[in-house]
C-alpha positions, -999 to +999 in steps of 0.1 A: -340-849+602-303-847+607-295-808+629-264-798+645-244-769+655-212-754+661-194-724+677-169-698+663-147-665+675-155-637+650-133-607+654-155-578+642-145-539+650-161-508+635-137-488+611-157-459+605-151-438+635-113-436+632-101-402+641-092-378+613-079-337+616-081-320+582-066-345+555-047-362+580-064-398+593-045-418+620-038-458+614-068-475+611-061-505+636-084-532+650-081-560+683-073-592+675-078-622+700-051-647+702-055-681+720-026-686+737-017-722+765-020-695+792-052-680+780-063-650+757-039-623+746-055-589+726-035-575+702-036-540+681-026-547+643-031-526+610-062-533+590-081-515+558-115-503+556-137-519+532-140-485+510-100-486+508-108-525+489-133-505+465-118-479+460-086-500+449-104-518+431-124-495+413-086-484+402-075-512+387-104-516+369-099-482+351-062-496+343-073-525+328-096-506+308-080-477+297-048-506+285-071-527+265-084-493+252-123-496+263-118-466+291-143-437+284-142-403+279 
């Protein structure tokens, strides 16, 4: 039997509490750790939510249809 293992940095953040007033919803951002000679550095940087991908995508897919002339009605 032949095992092993290994070790990884995942950067994982939650992007279902962002703050929203009314219709207005601030800039989803999320941390992102750099390695860096000196050490570690954080960094804040723009990101989408996984229902912004669907949703997207779910759009196109109704373009696609409604051009080849299979979109229903």
């Amino acid at each position: 039997m032949i095992g092993g293992s290994g070790r990884f940095l995942v950067n994982l953040e939650s992007l279902n509490g962002v703050e929203s007033i009314g219709n207005l919803t601030k800039h989803r951002t999320a941390p992102v750790v750099l390695k860096t000679s000196t050490g570690y550095l954080v960094r804040y940087v723009p990101v989408i939510s996984g229902e912004a991908l669907a949703h997207a995508y779910q759009a196109s897919l109704v373009d696609i249809a409604t051009k080849e002339g299979i979109a229903c009605r």
